[in-house]
C-alpha positions in Angstrom: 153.0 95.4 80.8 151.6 92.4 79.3 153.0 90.4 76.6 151.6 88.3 73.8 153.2 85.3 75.3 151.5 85.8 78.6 148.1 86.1 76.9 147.0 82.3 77.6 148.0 83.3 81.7 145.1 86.4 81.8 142.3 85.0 79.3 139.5 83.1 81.6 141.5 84.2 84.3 140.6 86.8 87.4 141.2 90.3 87.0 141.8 92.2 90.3 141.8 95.7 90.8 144.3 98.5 92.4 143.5 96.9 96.2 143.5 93.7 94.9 139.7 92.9 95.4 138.4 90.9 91.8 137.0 92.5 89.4 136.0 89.9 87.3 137.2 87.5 85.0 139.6 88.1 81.3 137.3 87.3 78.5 139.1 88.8 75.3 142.7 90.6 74.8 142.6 93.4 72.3 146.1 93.6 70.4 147.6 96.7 68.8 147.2 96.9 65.2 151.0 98.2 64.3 152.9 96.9 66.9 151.0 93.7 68.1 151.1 93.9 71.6 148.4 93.7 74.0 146.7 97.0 74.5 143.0 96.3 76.0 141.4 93.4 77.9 138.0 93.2 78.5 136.6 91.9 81.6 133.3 90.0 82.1 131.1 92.0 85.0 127.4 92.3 86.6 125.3 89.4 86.9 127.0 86.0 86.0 129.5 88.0 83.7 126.6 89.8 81.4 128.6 93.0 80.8 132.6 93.1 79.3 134.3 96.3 80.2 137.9 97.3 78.4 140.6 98.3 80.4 144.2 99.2 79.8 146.4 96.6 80.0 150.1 98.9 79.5 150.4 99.1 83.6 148.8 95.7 84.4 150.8 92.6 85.9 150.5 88.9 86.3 150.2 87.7 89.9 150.4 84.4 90.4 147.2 83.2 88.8 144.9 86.7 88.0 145.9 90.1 86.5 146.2 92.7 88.6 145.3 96.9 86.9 146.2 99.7 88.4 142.7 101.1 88.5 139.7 100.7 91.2 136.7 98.4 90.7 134.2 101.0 90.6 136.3 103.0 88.1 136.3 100.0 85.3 133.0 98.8 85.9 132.1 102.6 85.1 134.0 102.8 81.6 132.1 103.4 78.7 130.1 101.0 77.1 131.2 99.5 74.0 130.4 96.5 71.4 132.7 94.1 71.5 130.3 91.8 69.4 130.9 94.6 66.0 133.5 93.2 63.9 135.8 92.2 66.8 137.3 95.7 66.4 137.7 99.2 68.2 136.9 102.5 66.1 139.3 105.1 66.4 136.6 107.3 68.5 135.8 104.4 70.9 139.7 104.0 72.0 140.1 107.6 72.3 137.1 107.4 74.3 138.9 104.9 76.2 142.0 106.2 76.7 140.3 109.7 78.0 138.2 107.9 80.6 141.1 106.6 81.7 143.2 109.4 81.6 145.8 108.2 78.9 146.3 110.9 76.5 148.3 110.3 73.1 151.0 113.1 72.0 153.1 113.1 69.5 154.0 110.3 66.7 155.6 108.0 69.6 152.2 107.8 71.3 153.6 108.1 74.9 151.2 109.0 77.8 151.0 112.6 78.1 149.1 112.1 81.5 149.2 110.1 84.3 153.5 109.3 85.2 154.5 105.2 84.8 151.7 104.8 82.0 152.1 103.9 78.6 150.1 105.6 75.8 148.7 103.2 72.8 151.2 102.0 70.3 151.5 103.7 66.9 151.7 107.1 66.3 149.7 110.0 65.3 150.0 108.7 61.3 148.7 105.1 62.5 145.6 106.8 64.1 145.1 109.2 61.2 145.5 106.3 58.9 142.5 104.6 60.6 144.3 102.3 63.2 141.6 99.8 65.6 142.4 97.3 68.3 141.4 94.2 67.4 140.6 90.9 69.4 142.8 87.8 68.7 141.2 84.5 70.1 143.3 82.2 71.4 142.3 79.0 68.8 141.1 80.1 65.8 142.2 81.9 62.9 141.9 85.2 61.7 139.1 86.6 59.5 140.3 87.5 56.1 138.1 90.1 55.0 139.0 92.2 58.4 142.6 91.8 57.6 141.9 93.0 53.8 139.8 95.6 55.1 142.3 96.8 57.4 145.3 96.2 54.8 143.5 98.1 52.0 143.3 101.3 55.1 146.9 101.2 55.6 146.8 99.6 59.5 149.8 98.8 61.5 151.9 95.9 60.7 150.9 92.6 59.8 151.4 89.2 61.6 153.7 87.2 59.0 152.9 83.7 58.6 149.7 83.4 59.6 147.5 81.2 57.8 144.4 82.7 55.3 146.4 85.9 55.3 148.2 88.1 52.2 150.0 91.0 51.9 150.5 92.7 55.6 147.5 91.6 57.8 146.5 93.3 60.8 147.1 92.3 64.2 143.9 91.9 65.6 142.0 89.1 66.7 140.1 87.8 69.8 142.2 87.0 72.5 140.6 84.4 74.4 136.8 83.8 73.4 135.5 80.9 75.4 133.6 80.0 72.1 131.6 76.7 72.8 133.7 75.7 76.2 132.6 76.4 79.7 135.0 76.8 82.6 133.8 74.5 85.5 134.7 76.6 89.0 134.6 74.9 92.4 135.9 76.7 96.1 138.5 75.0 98.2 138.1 75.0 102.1 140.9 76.6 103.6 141.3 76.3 107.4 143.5 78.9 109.4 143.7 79.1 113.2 143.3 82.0 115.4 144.9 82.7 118.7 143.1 83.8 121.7 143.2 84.0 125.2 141.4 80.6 126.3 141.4 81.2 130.7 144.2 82.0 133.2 146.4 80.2 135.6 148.0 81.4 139.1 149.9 80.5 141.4 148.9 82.0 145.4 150.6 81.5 149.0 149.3 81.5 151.6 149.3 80.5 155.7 148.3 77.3 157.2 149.1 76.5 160.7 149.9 72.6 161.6 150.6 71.0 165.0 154.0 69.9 165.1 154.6 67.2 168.1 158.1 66.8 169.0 160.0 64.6 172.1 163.2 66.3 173.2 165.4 65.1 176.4 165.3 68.1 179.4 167.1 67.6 182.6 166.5 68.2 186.3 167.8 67.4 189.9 167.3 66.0 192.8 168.6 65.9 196.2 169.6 62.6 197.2 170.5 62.3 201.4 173.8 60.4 202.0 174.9 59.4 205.5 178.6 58.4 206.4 180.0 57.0 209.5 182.7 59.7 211.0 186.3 57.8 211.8 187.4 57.6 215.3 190.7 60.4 214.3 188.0 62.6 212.6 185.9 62.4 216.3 188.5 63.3 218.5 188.6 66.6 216.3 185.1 67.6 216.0 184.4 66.9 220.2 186.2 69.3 221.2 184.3 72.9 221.6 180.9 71.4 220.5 177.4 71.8 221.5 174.2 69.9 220.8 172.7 72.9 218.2 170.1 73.7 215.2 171.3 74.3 211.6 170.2 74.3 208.4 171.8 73.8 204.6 170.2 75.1 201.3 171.2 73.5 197.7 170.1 75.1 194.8 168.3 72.4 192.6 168.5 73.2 188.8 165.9 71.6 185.7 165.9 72.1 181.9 162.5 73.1 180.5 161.6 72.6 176.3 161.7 76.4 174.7 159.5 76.1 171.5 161.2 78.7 168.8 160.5 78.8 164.6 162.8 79.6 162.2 161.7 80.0 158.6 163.6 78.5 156.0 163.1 77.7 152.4 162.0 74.8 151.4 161.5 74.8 147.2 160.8 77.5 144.2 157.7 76.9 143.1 157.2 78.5 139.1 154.7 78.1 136.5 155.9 77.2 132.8 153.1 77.0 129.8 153.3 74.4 127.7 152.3 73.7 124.1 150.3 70.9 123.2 148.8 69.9 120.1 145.7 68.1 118.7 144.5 67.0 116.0 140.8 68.7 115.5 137.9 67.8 112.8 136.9 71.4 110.9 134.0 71.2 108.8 132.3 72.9 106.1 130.8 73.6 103.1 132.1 74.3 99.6 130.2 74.7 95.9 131.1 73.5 92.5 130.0 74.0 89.3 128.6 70.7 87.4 128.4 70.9 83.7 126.1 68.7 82.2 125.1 68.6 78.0 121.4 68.3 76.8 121.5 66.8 73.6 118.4 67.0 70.9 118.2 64.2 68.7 118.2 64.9 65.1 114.8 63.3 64.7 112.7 65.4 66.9 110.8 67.8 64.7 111.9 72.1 65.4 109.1 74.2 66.8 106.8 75.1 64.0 107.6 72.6 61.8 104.3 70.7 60.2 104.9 66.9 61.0 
């Protein structure tokens, strides 16, 4: 629900519907004619903002910096026509008009919705509606117009704003909420940049064989026969002449060499892994934004009006 305080936050501000796509943009906030509070806002749509549509403002919030309403864009750029530009007011018919198109039905005298759960029905009560109650629109800088608030005083309307200035007796509460009058807003978009993640190429790690020549010098041994000769001692003589014949004989020594054995043995040598890292860099983005420009073409007071006789 929005209040009269937060009126300055939704005029000339977006308006966003139910899946938060914009609508349009606040133009005027109609206020309840007994209570005061706001009860319709109009929103600028079609073609550079040519058509204002009223919709409900009981279930709207503020979000951040736009209004958001619990209703679809197609569904309030499809309300019923109705002109704003006629007093500044809403007729009894045209709100009930409204209010069914939007499926907000008034019962009783406390005016609650008799439809659609978590919606509130217009303020005032049956008597207010019988007694001729409107919506009016409440601009944000200027006053209100006297003979609307006699008119509506003299029909017995809801309660009156006290204090406000050109005003007697017990006003009503209606006036335009937010006409841009003779200011423009001036609009321009902001570049935002966001980055994406993707997969940018792959890295792997692969073993495989390769055969090297490995030359190595070890130390093998081997032997050889070597012939010694040793003179026999006169005792050892005596011994061996006795019982001895001139006669063949051989002896046989078994000669023993190393030779190299080439073997392998695997053994590990280092864990090889693959950790990403993160780096960043500073990249240039560009692109292209709009803004509005405002400029003022001034006549001067001397040059003659079209059909004026010089």
């Amino acid at each position: 629900m929005i209040t009269r305080e937060q009126i300055p936050q939704v005029v000339g501000h977006p308006v966003h519907d139910a899946e938060g796509k914009k609508v349009g943009d606040a133009k005027h906030m109609y206020l309840d004619d007994n209570t005061g509070n706001p009860e319709w806002v109009t929103v600028k749509t079609g073609f550079f903002g040519s058509n204002e549509t009223f919709v409900p403002t009981r279930s709207a919030r503020l979000v951040q910096d736009h209004l958001e309403v619990p209703y679809a864009r197609e569904k309030i750029k499809g309300a019923p026509n109705v002109d704003v530009d006629s007093g500044g007011h809403l007729s009894v018919e045209e709100e009930q008009h409204l209010y069914r198109y939007y499926g907000i039905e008034r019962s009783g005298d406390k005016g609650e919705s008799a439809g659609a759960p978590g919606r509130a029905a217009a303020a005032g009560g049956a008597a207010g509606a019988a007694a001729g109650t409107r919506r009016s629109a409440r601009d944000t800088g200027a006053g209100t117009d006297e003979k609307s608030a006699a008119a509506n005083a003299g029909a017995g309307t809801g309660i009156g704003a006290a204090g406000m200035p050109g005003r007697t007796g017990a006003p009503e509460r209606g006036v335009a909420a937010g006409a841009e009058g003779e200011a423009l807003t001036r609009s321009e978009e902001e570049m935002h940049v966001r980055v994406e993640r993707h997969a940018s190429g792959k890295a792997q790690l692969r073993k495989y064989v390769e055969v090297e020549e490995v030359e190595q010098t070890v130390p093998v041994r081997h032997e050889e026969v070597k012939v010694e000769r040793e003179p026999i001692s006169a005792s050892e003589r005596e011994a061996l002449r006795s019982g001895r014949e001139i006669s063949e004989a051989e002896r046989y020594v078994t000669l023993h060499e190393e030779s190299p054995v080439v073997e392998t043995e695997v053994v590990p040598k280092e864990r090889v892994r693959m950790r990403v890292e993160e780096h960043v860099e500073q990249k240039k983005v560009r692109g292209r934004v709009r803004r509005e420009k405002i400029e003022t073409d001034m006549e001067s007071p001397s040059d003659p009006l079209p059909g004026d006789t010089p």
